[in-house]
Structure formats: C-alpha cells, structure tokens
N, C-alpha and C positions, 0 to 999 in steps of 0.2 A: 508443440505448444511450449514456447521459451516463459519462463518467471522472470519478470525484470523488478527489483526488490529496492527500494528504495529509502538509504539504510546510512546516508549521507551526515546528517545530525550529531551534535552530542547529548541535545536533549538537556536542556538547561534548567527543564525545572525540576530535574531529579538533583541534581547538585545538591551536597558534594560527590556523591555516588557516581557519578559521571567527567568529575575532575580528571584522574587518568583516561578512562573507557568511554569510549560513544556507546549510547543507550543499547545500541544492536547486540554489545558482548557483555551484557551486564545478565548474573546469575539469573536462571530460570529453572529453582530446581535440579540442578545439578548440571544444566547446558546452559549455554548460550542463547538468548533471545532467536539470533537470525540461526543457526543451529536447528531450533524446536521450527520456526519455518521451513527450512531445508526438507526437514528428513517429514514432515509435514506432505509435501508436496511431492517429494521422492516415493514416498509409500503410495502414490496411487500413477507412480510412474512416469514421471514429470521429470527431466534428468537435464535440463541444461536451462542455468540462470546466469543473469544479469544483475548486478549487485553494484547498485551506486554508491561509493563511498566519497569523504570529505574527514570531518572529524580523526583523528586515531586510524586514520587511513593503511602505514604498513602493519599496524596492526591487524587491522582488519583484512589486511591483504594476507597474513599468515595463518590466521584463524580457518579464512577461507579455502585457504589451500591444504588443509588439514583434515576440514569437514569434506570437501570434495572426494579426497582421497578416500576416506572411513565410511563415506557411501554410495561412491561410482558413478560419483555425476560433477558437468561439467558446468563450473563458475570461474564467468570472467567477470573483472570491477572495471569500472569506469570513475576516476575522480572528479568528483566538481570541486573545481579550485572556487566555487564561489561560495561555499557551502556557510562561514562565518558572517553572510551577509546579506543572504538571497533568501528566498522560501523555495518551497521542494518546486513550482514549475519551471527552475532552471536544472535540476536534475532531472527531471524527463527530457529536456529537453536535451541533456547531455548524454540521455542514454538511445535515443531516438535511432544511431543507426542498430540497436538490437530488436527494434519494432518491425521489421520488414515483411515478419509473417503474422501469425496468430500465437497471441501472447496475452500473461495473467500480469497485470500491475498490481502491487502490494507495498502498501507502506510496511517500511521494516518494526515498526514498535506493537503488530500485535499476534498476540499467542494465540492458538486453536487449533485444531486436530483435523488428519487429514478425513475424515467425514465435511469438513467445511469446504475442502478441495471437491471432495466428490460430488458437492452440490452445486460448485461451479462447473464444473465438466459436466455435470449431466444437465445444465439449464440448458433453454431451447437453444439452437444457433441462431445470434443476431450480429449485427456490426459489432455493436458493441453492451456491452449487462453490466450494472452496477447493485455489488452486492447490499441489501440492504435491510436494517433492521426495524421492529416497530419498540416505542415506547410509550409510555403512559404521558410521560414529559417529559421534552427537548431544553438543552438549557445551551450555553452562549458558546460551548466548545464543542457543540455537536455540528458534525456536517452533513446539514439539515438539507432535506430534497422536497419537493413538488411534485404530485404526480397529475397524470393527463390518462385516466383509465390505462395504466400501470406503463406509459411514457412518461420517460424524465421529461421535463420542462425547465425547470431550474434548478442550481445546486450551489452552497454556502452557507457559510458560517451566519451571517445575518440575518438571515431570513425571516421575517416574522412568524414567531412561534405560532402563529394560531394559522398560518397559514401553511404547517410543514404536513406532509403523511406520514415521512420515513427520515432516518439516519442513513448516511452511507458510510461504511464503515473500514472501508478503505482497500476491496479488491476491486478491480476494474479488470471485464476481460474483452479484448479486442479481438477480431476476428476479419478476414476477409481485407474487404473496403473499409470494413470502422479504423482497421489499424493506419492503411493510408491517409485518411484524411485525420485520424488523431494528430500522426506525427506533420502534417500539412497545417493543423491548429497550432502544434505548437509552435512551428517556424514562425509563426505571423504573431503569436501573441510576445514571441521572443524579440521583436521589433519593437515593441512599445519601450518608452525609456522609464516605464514603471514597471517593467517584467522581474524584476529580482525582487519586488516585492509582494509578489503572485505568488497564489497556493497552485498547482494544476485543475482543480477544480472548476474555476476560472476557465478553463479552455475544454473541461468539459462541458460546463455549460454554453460557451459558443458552440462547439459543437450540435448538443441538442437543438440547435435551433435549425439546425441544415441537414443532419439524416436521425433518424429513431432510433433511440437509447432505452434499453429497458432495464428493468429491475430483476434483480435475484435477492426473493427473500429467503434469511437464514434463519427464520424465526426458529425456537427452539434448542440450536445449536449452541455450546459453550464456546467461545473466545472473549479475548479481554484485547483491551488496549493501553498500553503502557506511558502514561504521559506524567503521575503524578507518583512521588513514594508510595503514598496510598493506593493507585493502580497495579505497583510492583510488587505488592505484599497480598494483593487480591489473584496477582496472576501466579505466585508461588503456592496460595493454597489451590487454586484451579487445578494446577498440573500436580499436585501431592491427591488430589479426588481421583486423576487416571488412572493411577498407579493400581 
C-alpha cells in the first residue's frame, strides 16, 4: 500500500505564514505538517510515499529526505511544474504512474493520528472508499458528498446543502481495478482544456458513475484540516491534547 500525499500548494490563505514555506512544512507542534502525516502512516506500517510537490519544492525535497531517513521509509516527489495555476487534479494526475497498485490518496494540509490510518486499512476491501465525516452543517468549503445506501453518487464543493449526507475529507483509498480506472479517469479528464481548473474530486465523481465507491466513516476520530490561520491554531492545540 503506497501513500501518494498531495502536498503541492502554498496555501495562500495562510499568508503571510506561507510566504517562504508551502503550507506542508508549516510548524505543527514542533514538526512539520507533512512530517505528523509521515510518521502517521509509518506507525501502522505503511513505508513508501509519493509526495507531490510545487511551491518551496527543494525545500521540500530536503525536508523529505530527512524525514525518510529518521523513520525508514521510502519518499519519492514528483513536481508539478503547474502547481501556481492549476487545482490539485493536475497533481494526481502528475503522480499517476505511482498509482499502479493499491494505494491511500491524502491531501497534504490535514493532521490526525495513525488510529485514522487504521481505520482506513481495516475498511471493507473495495475499488475504491472515501473517508468521510458527519456534520450538523456543511457550508461552502466542505467537500460535500451524496449517498446511495452508503454508495457515492456525487461529490463537490457545490452541492446543495440540503441535499449532502457527508463531508469527505480528503483520504481516498484505491485498490485493485478502482486504482486502474482512477488513473484511466484522470488521463481523460486531463484532456479537457479546463483540466487545470479541476479539483480531483471532479473525476472522482465521474468515476462513481461507472464502478461502486464507498464510504469510510471516521466518525469520532480527532483530525483537522488546515486551510485557514484559524485551522493552524486549532491543529496546534489538537496535537499539544496528544501529548
């Protein structure tokens, strides 16, 4: 099971905080955002990633090679040279030939502990499981999902709130056939001449319309998502609670 981490960004609406550093190496308690993912995923034995960079790239390429070394597992990067003008489905789609087996997709901006890992590894085996949470209320930066008696059907940022079940929150795990035809999605939706304006989500939901996508709920579990100052100061007290 390869992690391909999705880590491209600088994450613009943390600015100025992210002027030098892309969001990925910005402090979390005394490590690095993509760091507390690493060893995350390392602790339930998970040892070779895929780490899309762009932004602070040899930076990131150093950082990388440091955390590999201090926990015995192996990270290679891939750059998207599009990364100041694209949305992330031209980084899957740049990391696509590390998709060839069974593999965990993660957005690089969110923190939580490997009990979150464990619960994707112990979900049923399907093509493919999109981790997902419940809320009270979804608002316009949630990536809002559809279900079909616990089948995806659709997934985005728009969706009409009264019509969502779940969040998805940004692990996707592929397995088998779901990884073939994920990466067979992306090649086709990277044809369109509005592809650098796509989230991947976008081709997950084509997807769902041609093989069965299920849900992993993480109800209960602590993680955060890091997009706003106010995110980064909620995920510094989260990880000072682990302690």
């Amino acid at each position: 099971m390869r992690i391909v981490i999705l880590a491209a960004g600088q994450g613009k609406r943390l600015l100025p905080l992210t002027t030098e550093v892309p969001k990925a190496l910005l402090d979390i308690g005394g490590k690095t955002l993509i760091e507390r993912q690493i060893e995350a995923f390392a602790a339930r034995g998970l040892k070779e990633f895929t780490v899309v960079t762009g932004y602070g790239a040899p930076r990131m390429d150093e950082v990388l090679a440091k955390i590999g070394q201090s926990l015995g597992v192996a990270i290679s990067t891939v750059f998207n040279p599009f990364y100041a003008v694209a949305d992330n489905l031209a980084s899957c789609w740049m990391a696509r030939a590390s998709m060839t087996g069974d593999f965990i997709q993660v957005n690089g901006d969110n923190v939580f502990r490997s009990d979150l890992v464990e619960k994707l590894l112990a979900a049923p085996v399907v093509p493919v499981g999109v981790a997902t949470n419940l809320k009270q209320a979804y608002d316009s930066d949630d990536m809002k999902v559809i279900l079909d008696r616990g089948r995806l059907t659709e997934i985005g940022k728009t969706l009409p709130v009264d019509t969502v079940d779940a969040e998805a929150i940004g692990f996707y795990v592929f397995r088998g056939a779901g990884s073939l035809a994920y990466v067979e999605t992306l090649e086709r939706a990277m044809r369109d001449p509005q592809a650098l304006k796509q989230w991947f989500p976008a081709a997950v939901g084509s997807l769902a319309k041609k093989i069965e996508i299920r849900t992993i709920p993480i109800n209960g579990l602590q993680w955060c998502e890091v997009d706003f100052p106010i995110d980064l100061q909620q995920a510094r007290q989260l990880v000072a609670s682990w302690v």
